[in-house]
RODO-2510 file (C-alpha; in nm, 4 decimals, decimal comma):
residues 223
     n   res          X          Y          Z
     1     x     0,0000     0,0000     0,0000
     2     x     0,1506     0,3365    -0,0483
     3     x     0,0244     0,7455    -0,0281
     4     x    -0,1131     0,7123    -0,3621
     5     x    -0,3252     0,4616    -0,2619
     6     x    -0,4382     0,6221     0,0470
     7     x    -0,5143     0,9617    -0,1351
     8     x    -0,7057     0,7790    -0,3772
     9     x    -0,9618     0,5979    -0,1136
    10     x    -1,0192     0,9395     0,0681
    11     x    -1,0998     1,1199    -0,2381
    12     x    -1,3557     0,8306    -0,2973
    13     x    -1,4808     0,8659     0,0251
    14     x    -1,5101     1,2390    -0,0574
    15     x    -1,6650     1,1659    -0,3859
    16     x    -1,9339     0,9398    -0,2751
    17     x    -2,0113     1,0327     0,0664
    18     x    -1,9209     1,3596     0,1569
    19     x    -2,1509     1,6625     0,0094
    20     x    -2,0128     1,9593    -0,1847
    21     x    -1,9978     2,2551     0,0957
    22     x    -1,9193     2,6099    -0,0758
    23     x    -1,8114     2,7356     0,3245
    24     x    -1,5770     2,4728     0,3920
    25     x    -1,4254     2,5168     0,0887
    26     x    -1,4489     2,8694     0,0904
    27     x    -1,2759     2,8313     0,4295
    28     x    -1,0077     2,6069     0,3364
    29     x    -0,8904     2,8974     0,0303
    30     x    -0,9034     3,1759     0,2366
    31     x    -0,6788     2,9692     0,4838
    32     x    -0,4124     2,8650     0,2003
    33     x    -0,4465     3,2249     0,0905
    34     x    -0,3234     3,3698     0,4226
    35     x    -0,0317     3,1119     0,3971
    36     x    -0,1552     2,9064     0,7102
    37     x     0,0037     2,5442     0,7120
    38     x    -0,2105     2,2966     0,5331
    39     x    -0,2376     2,0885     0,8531
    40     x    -0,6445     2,1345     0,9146
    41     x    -0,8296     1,7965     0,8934
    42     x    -0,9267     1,6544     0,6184
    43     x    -1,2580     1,6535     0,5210
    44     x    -1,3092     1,2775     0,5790
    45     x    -1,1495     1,3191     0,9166
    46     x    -1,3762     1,6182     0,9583
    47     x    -1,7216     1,4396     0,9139
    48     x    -1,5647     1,2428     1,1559
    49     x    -1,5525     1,5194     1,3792
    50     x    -1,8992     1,6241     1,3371
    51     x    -2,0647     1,3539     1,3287
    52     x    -1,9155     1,2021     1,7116
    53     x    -2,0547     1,5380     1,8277
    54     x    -2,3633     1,4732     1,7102
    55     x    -2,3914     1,1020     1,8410
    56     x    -2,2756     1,2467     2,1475
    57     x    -2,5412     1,5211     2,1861
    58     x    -2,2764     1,7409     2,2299
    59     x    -2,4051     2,1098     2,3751
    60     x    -2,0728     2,2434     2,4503
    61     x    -1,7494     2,1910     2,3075
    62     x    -1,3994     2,3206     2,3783
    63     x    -1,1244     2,3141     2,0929
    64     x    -0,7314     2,3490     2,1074
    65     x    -0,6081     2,4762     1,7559
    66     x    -0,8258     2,6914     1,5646
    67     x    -0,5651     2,6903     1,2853
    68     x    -0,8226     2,8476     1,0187
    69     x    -1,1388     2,7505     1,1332
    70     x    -1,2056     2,4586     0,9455
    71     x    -1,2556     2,1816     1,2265
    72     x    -1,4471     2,4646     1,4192
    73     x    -1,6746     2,5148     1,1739
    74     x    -1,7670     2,1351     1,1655
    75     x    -1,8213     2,1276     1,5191
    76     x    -1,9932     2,4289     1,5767
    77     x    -2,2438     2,2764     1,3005
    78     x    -2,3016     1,9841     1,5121
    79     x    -2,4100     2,1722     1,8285
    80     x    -2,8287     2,2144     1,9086
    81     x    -2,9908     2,5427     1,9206
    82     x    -2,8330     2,7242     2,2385
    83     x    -2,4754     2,4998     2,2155
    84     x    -2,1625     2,7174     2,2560
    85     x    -1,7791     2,6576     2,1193
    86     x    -1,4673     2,7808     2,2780
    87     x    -1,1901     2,7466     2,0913
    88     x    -0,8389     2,8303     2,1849
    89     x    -0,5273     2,9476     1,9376
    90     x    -0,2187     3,0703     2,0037
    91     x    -0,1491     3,2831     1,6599
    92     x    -0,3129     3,5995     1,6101
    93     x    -0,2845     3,6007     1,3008
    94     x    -0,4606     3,2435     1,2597
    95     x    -0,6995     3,3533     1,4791
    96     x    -0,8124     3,6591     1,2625
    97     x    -0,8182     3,4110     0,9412
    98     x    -1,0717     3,2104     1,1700
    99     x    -1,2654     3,4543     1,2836
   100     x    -1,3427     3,5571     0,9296
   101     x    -1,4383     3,2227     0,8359
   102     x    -1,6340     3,1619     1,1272
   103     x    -1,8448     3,4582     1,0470
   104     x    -1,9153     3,3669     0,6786
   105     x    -2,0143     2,9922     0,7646
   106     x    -2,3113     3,2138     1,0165
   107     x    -2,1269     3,0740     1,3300
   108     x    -2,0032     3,3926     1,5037
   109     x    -2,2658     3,4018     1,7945
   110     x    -2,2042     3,0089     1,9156
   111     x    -1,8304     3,0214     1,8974
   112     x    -1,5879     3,2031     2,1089
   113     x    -1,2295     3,2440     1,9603
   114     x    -0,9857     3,3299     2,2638
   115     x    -0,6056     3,3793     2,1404
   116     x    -0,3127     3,2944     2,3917
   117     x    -0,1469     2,9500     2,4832
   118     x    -0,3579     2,6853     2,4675
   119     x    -0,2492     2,6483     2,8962
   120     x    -0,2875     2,9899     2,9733
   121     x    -0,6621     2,9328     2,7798
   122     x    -0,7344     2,6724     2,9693
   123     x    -0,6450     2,7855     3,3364
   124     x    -0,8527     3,0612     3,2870
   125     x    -1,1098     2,8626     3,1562
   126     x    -1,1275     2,6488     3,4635
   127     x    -1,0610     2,9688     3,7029
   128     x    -1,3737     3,0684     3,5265
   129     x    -1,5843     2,8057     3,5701
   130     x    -1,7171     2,7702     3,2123
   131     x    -1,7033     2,3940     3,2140
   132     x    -1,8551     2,1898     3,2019
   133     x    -1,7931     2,0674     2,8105
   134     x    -1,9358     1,7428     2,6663
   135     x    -1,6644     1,6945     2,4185
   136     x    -1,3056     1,8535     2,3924
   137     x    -1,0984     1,8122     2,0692
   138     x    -0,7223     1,8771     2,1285
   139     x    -0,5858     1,9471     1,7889
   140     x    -0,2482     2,2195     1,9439
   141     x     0,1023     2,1893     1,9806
   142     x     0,1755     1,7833     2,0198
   143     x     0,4633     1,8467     2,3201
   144     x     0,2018     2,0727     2,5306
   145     x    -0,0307     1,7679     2,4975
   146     x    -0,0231     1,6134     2,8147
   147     x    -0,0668     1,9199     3,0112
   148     x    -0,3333     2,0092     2,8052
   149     x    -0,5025     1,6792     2,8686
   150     x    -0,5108     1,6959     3,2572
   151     x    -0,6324     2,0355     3,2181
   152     x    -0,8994     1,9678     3,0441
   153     x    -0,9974     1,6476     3,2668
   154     x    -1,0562     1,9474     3,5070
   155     x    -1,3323     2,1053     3,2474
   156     x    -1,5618     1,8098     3,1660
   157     x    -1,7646     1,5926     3,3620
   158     x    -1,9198     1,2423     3,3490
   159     x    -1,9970     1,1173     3,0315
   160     x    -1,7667     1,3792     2,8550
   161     x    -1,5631     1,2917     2,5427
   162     x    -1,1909     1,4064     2,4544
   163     x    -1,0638     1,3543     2,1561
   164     x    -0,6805     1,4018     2,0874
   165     x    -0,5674     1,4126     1,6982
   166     x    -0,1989     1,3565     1,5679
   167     x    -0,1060     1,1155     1,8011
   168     x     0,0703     0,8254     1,6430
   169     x     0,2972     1,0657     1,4756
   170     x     0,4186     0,8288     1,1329
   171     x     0,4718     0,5638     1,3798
   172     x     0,7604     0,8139     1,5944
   173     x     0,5254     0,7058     1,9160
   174     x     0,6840     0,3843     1,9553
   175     x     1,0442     0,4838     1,7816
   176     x     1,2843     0,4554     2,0920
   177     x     1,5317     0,6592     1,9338
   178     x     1,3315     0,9447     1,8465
   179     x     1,3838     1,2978     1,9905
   180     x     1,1115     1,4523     1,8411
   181     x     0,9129     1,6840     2,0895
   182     x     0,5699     1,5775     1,9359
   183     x     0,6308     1,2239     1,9147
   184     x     0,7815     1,2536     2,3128
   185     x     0,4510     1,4535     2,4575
   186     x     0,2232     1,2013     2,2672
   187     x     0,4144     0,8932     2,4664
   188     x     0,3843     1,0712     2,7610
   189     x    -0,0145     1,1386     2,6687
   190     x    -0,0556     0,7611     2,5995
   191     x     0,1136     0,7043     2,9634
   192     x    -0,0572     0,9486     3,1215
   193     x    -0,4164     0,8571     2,9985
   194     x    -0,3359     0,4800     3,0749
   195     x    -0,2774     0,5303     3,4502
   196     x    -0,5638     0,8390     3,4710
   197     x    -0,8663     0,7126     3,7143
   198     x    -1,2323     0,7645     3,5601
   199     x    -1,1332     0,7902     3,1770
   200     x    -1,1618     0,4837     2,9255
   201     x    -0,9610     0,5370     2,6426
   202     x    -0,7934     0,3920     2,2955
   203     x    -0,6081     0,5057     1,9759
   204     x    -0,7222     0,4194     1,6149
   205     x    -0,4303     0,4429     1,3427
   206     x    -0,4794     0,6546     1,0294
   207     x    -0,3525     0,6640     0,7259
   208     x    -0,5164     0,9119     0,4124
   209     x    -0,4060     1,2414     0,2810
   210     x    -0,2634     1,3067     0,5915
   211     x    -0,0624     1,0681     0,5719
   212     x     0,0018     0,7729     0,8313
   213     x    -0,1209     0,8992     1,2061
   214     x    -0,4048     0,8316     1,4676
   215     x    -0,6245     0,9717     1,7324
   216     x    -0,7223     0,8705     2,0892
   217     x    -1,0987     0,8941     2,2065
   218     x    -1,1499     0,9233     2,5843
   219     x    -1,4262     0,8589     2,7296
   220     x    -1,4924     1,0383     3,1158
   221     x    -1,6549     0,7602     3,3132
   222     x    -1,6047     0,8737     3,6668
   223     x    -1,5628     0,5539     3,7793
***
């Protein structure tokens, strides 16, 4: 099996099961136009998204990595009348390129776009007390991972969902010899999540147009 192959199968699965959406696309320009990396999710992986948030029932959802807007647009689709988004970014200037997507897709008054470290977000999310969220989707920097996910343990309740993208990292997670910082904080995620009381969790390999990764759904059980 090779890339080609892989490429060929998600366009297919665009082709035959995902609709034509003027926004999303509109979205994904306007980010390659501002010279963002092309690291959003792809459109296969974001139905994906969208559609756990909607099995889930999700009302309230917390993101890490706005990037362009792209996966916030998804979710922020999924949410019933009243739901909210908070999504965190780091780069201003991403987070402008967002913003302006967000608007056009009609999402402006459910999501709220805060810019700063992901952390910083966070701790002044919980200081806050805006939790709880029903389903977090950790899409930031891969080192800052594992802080990020005991953070956010502190946000959700019960029943809650957190999914964390990018994890398997072209097979680096299990490469003893590697030093790279994403690959590192993702082993340390794995470790950390494994060991966590109340959570249930697992990671799914990937492979597509973005190439050969993986996520890992949590599931808060309190138990």
């Amino acid at each position: 099996m090779s890339w080609g192959t892989w490429n060929r199968v998600d366009e297919f699965v665009g082709e035959t099961l995902l609709d034509s959406d003027p926004v999303l696309e509109d979205a994904l320009q306007a980010t390659a136009d501002a010279g963002l990396p092309p690291i959003a999710v792809s459109p296969a992986q974001g139905r994906f998204l969208q559609l756990l948030a909607r099995i889930h029932g999700a009302r309230s959802i917390l993101e890490l990595g706005t990037l362009g807007g792209y996966s916030t647009i998804l979710l922020a689709r999924a949410l019933p009348p009243g739901g909210r988004l908070v999504t965190l970014e780091l780069n201003g200037d991403y987070a402008q390129v967002a913003r302006a997507n967000i608007e056009r897709a009609g999402l402006g008054e459910c999501v709220e776009l805060r810019v700063g470290p992901a952390e910083d977000g966070l701790r002044a999310l919980i200081a806050e007390g805006a939790g709880p969220f029903d389903l977090v989707f950790i899409d930031a920097d891969k080192a800052g991972t594992p802080a990020y996910f005991e953070l956010a343990l502190k946000l959700v309740g019960p029943g809650a969902v957190i999914l964390v993208d990018n994890v398997v990292r072209d097979g680096a997670l299990v490469d003893p010899d590697t030093d790279e910082p994403g690959a590192l904080g993702m082993r340390r995620f794995h470790e950390l999540a494994g060991r966590q009381h109340g959570v249930q969790a697992t990671t799914i390999q990937t492979v597509g147009v973005k190439g050969y990764d993986g996520f890992t759904l949590v599931l808060v059980d309190g138990a």
